[in-house]
C-alpha positions as CSV (number, residue, x, y, z in Angstrom):
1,X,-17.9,-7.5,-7.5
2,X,-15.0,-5.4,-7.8
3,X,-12.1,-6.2,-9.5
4,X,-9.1,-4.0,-8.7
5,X,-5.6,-4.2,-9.9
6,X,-2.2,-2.5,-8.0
7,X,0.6,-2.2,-10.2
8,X,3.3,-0.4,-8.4
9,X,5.5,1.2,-11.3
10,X,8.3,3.0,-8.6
11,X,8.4,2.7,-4.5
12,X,11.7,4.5,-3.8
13,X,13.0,3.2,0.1
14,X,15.8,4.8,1.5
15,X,17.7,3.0,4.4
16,X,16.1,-0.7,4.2
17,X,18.6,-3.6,3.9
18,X,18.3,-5.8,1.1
19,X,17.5,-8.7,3.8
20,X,14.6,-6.9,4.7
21,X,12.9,-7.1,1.7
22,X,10.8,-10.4,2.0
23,X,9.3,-9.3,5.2
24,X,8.5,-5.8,3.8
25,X,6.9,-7.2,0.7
26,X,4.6,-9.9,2.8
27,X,3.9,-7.2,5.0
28,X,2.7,-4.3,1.9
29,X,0.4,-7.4,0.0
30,X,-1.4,-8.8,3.0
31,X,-2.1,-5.2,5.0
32,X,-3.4,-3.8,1.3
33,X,-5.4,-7.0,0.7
34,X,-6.7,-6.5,4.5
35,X,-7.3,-2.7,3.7
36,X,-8.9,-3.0,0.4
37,X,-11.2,-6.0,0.9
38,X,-13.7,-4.7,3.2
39,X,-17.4,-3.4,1.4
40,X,-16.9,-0.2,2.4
41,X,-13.6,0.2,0.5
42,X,-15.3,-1.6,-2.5
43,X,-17.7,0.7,-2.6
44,X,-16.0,3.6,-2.2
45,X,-12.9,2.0,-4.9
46,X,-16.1,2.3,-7.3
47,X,-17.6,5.7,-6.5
48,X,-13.9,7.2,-7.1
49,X,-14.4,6.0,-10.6
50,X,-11.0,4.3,-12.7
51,X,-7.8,6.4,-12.2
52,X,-4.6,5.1,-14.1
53,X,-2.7,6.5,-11.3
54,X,-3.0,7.4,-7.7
55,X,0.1,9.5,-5.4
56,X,0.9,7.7,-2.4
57,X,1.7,10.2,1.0
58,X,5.5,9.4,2.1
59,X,5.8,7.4,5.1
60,X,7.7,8.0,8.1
61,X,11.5,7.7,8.7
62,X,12.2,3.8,7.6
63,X,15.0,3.7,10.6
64,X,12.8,4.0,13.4
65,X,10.3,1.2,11.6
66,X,11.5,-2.6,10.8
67,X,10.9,-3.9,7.3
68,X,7.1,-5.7,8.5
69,X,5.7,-2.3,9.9
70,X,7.5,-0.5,7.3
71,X,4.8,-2.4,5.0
72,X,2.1,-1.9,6.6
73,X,2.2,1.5,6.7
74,X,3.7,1.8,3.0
75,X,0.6,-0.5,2.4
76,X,-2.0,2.3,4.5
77,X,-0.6,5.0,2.2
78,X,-1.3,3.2,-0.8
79,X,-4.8,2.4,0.1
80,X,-6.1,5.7,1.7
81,X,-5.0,7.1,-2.3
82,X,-6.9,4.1,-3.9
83,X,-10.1,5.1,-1.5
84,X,-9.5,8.8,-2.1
């Protein structure tokens, strides 16, 4: 079994209300738990080896998404780096 730990030291977001942030941070845990639970990502988690750091891509403009898909994609970014 895999164990893999996500510490996120800095997550800069420009233009998301305060208020939002509950539904944002639901959003980024279950979408990453969803992404990085499947076999396929465990396996592929392992081959890439341990890395004390990863780079995620930036994400679209945080206007034109509300705080919950905001999340998920923040949460897709992070995992396709963890996978890489």
């Amino acid at each position: 079994m895999t164990h893999l730990v996500i510490h996120v030291d800095r997550l800069i977001l420009k233009g998301v209300d305060r208020a939002d942030a509950g539904a944002f941070t639901k959003a980024i845990q279950s979408e990453l738990a969803q992404r990085l639970a499947s076999p396929q990502a465990a396996s592929e988690i392992s081959a890439a080896g341990q890395r004390r750091r990863i780079r995620a891509d930036q994400v679209g403009r945080p206007q034109a998404l509300g705080p919950a898909a905001l999340g998920r994609a923040v949460a897709g970014s992070i995992a396709r780096g963890v996978r890489k």
